[in-house]
C-alpha positions in Angstrom: -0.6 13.8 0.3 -1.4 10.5 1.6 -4.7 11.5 3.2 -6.0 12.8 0.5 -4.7 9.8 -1.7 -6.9 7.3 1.2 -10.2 9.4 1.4 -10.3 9.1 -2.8 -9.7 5.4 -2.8 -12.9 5.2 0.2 -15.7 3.2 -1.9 -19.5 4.5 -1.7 -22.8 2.8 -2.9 -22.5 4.2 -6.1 -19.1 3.0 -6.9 -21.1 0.2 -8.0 -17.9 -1.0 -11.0 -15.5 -0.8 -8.4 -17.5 -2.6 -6.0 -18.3 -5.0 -8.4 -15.0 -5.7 -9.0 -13.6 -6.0 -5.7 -16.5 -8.8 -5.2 -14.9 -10.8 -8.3 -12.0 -10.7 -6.5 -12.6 -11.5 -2.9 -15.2 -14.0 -3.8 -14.4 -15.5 -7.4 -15.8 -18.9 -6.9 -20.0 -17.1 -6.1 -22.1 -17.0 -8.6 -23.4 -13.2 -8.8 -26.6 -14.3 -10.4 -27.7 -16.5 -7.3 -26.7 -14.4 -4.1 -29.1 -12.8 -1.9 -29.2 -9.1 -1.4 -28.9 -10.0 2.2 -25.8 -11.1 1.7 -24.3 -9.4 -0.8 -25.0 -6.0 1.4 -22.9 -7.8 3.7 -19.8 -8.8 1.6 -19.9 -4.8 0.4 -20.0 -3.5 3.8 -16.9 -6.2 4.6 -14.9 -5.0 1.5 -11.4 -3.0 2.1 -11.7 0.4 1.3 -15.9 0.4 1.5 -16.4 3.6 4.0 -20.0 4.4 3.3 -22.9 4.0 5.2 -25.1 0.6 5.8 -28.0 2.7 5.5 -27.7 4.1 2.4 -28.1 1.1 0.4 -31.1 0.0 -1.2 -32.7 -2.6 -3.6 -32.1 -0.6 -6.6 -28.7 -0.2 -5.6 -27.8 -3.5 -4.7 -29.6 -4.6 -7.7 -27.4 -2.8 -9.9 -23.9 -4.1 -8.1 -25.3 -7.2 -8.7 -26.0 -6.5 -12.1 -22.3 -4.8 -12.6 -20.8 -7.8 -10.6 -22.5 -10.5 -13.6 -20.9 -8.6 -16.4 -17.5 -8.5 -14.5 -17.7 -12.3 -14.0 -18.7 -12.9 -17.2 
């Protein structure tokens, strides 16, 4: 079922690897350890296949994309 298939690939906050991940890939030439959280909230929210709310981010979450994101690049 395709639906089902589409609403399980929808990112959240907490998919913080395959967030992290998807930011290698759509922005491989940042430096993870030198972008704002102002910014990075923005390139999650801009991601294909993030669905969650803007809201329901924090610091500590960011924090730890961020942190994910660094040991992806690495």
């Amino acid at each position: 079922m395709p639906d089902e298939k589409e609403s399980a690939e929808v990112m959240k906050w907490t998919d913080t690897r395959e967030i992290a991940i998807a930011l290698c890939e759509h922005h491989p030439d940042v430096d993870p350890k030198a972008i704002r959280f102002t910014d990075l909230h923005r390139w999650v929210m801009a991601l294909p296949g993030f669905g969650d709310d803007a809201n329901r981010s924090n610091e500590k979450i960011l924090e730890a994309i961020q942190m994910t994101w660094i040991e992806e690049s690495e």
